[in-house]
SEVOFI-400918 format. One record per residue (C-alpha): residue number from 0; x, y, z. Coordinates in Angstrom, 1 decimal. Layout:
<rs>
r num->NUM, u->X, v->Y, w->Z
...
</rs>
This chain:
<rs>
r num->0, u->0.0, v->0.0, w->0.0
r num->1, u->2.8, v->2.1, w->-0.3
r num->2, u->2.8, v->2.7, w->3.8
r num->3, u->6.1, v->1.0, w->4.8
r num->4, u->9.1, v->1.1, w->2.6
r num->5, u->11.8, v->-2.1, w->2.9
r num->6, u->15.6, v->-0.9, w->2.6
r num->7, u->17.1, v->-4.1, w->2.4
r num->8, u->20.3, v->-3.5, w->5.0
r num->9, u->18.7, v->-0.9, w->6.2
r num->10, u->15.4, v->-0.7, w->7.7
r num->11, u->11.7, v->0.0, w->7.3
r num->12, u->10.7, v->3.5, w->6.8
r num->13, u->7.8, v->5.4, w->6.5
r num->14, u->6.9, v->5.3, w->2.4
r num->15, u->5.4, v->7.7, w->0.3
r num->16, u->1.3, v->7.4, w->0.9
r num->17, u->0.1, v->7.4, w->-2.2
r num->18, u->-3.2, v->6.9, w->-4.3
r num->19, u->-0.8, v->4.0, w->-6.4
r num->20, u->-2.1, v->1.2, w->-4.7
r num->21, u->-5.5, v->2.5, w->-5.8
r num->22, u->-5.4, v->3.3, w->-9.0
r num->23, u->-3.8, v->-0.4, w->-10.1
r num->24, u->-6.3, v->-1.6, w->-7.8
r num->25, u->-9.4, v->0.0, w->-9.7
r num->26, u->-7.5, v->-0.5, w->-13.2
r num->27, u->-7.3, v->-4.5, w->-12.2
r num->28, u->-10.9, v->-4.5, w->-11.3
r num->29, u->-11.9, v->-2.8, w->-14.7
r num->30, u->-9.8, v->-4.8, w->-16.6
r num->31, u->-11.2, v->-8.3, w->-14.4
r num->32, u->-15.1, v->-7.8, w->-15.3
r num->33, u->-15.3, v->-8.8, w->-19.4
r num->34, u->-18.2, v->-7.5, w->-21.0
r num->35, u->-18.7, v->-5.1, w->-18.0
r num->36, u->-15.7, v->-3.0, w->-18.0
r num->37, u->-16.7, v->0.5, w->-20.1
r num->38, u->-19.4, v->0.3, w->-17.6
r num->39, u->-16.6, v->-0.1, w->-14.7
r num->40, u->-14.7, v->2.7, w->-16.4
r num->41, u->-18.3, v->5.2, w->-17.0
r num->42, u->-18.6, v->4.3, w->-13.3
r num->43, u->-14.8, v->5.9, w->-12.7
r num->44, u->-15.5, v->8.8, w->-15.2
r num->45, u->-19.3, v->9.6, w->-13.3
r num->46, u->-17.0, v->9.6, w->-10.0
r num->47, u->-14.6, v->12.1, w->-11.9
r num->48, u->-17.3, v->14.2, w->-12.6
r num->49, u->-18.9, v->14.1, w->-9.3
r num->50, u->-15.4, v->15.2, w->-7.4
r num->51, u->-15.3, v->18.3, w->-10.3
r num->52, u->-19.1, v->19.4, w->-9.3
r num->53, u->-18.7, v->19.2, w->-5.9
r num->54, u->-15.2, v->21.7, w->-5.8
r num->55, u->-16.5, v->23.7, w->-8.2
r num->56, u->-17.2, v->26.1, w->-5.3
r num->57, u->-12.8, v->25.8, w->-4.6
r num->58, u->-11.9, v->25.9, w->-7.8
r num->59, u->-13.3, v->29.4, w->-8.7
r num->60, u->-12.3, v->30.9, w->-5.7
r num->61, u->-8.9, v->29.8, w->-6.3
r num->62, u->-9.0, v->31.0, w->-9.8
r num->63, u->-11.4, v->34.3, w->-9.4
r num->64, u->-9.7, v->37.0, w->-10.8
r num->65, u->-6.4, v->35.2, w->-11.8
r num->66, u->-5.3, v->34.3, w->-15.4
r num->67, u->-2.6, v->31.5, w->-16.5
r num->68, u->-1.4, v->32.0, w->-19.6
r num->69, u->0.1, v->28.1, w->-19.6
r num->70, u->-3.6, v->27.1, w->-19.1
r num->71, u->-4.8, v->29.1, w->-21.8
r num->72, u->-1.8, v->27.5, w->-24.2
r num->73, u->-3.0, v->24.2, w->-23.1
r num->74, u->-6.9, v->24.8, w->-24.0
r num->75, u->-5.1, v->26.2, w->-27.6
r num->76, u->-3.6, v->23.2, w->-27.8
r num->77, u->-6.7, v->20.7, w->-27.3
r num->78, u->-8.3, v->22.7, w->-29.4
r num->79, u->-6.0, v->22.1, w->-32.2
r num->80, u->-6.0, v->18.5, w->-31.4
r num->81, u->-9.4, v->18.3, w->-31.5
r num->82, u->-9.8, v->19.7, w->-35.1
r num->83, u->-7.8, v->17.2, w->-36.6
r num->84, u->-10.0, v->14.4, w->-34.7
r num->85, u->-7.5, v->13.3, w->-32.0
r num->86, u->-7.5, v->13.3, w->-28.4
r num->87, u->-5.3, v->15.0, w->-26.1
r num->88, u->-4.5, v->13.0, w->-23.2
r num->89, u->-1.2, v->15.3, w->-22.5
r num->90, u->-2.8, v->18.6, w->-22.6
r num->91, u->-5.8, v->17.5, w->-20.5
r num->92, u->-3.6, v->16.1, w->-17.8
r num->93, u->-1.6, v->19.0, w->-17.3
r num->94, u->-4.9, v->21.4, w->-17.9
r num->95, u->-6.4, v->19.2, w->-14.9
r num->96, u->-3.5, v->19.3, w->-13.0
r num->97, u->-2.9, v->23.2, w->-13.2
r num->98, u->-6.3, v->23.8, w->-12.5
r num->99, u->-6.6, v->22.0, w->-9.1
r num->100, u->-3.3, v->23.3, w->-7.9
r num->101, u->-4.3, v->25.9, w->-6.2
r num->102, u->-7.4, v->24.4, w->-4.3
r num->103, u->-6.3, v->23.4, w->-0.4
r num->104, u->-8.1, v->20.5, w->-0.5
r num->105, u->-4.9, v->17.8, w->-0.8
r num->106, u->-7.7, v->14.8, w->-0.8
r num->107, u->-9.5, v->16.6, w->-3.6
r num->108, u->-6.6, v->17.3, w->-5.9
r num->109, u->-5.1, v->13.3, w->-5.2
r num->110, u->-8.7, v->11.7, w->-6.0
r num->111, u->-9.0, v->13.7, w->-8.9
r num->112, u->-5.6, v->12.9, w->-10.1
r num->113, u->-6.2, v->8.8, w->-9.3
r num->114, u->-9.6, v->8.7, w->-10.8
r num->115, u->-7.8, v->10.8, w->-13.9
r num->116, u->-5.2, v->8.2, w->-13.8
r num->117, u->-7.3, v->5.0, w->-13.6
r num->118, u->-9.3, v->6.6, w->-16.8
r num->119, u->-6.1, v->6.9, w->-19.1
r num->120, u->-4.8, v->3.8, w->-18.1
r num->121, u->-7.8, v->1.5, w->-18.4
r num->122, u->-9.4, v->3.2, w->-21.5
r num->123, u->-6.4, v->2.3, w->-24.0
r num->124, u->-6.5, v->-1.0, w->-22.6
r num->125, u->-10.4, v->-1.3, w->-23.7
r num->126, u->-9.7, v->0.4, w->-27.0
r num->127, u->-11.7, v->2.9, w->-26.1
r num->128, u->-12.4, v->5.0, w->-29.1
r num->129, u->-12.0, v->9.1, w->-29.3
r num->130, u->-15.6, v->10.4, w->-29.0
r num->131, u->-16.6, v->11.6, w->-32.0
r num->132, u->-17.2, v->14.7, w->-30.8
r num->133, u->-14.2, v->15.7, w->-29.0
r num->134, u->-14.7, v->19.3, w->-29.8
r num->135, u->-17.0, v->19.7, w->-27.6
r num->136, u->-14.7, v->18.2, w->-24.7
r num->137, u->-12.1, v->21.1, w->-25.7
r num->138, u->-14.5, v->23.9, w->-25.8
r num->139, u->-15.9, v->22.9, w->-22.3
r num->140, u->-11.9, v->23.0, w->-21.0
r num->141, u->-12.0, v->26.8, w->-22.5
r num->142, u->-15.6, v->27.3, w->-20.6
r num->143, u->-14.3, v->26.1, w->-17.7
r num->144, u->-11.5, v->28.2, w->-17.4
r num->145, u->-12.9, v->31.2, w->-18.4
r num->146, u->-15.7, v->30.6, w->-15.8
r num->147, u->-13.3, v->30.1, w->-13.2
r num->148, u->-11.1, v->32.9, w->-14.1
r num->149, u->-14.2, v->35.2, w->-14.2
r num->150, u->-15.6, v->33.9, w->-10.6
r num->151, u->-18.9, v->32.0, w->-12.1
r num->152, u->-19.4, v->28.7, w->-10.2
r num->153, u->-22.9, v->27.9, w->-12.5
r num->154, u->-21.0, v->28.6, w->-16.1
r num->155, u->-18.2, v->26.5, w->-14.2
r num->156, u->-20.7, v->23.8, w->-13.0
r num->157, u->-22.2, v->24.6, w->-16.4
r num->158, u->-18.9, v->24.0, w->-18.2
r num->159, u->-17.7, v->20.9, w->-16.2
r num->160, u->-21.0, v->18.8, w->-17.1
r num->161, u->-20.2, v->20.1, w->-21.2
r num->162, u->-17.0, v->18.5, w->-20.3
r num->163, u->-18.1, v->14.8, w->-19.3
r num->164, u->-20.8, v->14.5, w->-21.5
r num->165, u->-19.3, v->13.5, w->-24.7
r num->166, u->-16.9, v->10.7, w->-22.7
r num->167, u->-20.1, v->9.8, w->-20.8
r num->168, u->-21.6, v->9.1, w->-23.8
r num->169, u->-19.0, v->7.6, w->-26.1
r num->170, u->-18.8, v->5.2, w->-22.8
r num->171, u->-22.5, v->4.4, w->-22.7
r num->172, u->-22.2, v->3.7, w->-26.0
r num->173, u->-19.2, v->1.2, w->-25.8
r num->174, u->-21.0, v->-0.6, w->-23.5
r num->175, u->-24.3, v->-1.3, w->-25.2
r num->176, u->-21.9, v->-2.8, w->-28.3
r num->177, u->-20.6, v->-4.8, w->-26.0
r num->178, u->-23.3, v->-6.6, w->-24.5
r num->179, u->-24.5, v->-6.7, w->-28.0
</rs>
């Protein structure tokens, strides 16, 4: 669990607590339910969402009256991405990342970051297509900076459900072809 750390010659120290144990733990249990894992990894992606609508509240107060020009790059960049039909796993992270930095809640930001992590690693593995409309998914990263950047936790709220819906869906549709 990542709790003790063995030095052989050494000792047992105190490790680095991390969400690792998790994450390989949810990806196993995605990966162990054939026929039932896109609605294992929908269930991780509805979680994702729920932990962005419920610190929407943080997020704009961290961000409320503040620009980042990196995040604004980044957004660019998915939007680019997004033209040409591909995803932009690299971009998001860091968008993610950036984003949640400056809210104090450490639990928040590490749960987002697992749950984020579990996503990326399992969906590959599932050959998970890009959702045909990706677009969207970049114009909703653009929404929901500008809404936090501007101090409006409904546009943000707003902006973060734009943002899940075209995974959600791509998701729900996996899974029916799947049982089909």
């Amino acid at each position: 669990l990542d709790i003790v750390e063995v030095r052989h010659g050494h000792g047992m120290f105190v490790g680095q607590v991390s969400m690792h144990p998790m994450v390989e733990s949810l990806v196993f249990r995605g990966m162990l339910n054939p026929g039932d894992d896109f609605r294992s990894l929908l269930e991780v992606v509805e979680v994702r969402q729920s932990l962005d609508l419920a610190f929407a509240g943080s997020v704009v107060d961290a961000w409320k009256g503040r620009e980042s020009p990196e995040l604004h790059d980044a957004v660019d960049q998915m939007e680019r991405l997004s033209e040409q039909g591909k995803g932009f796993p690299e971009q998001d992270r860091f968008f993610h990342s950036k984003l949640l930095k400056p809210v104090t809640n450490q639990m928040f930001r590490q749960l987002t970051e697992a749950f984020w992590d579990v996503h990326t690693l399992t969906a590959p593995r599932l050959g998970v297509p890009t959702p045909v409309d990706v677009q969207d998914t970049a114009k909703a990263h653009r929404d929901m900076l500008l809404a936090a950047e501007q101090g409006d936790v409904d546009a943000y709220r707003d902006a973060v459900h734009a943002h899940f819906a075209p995974l959600i869906r791509n998701l729900q549709g996996a899974a029916k072809q799947a049982k089909s």
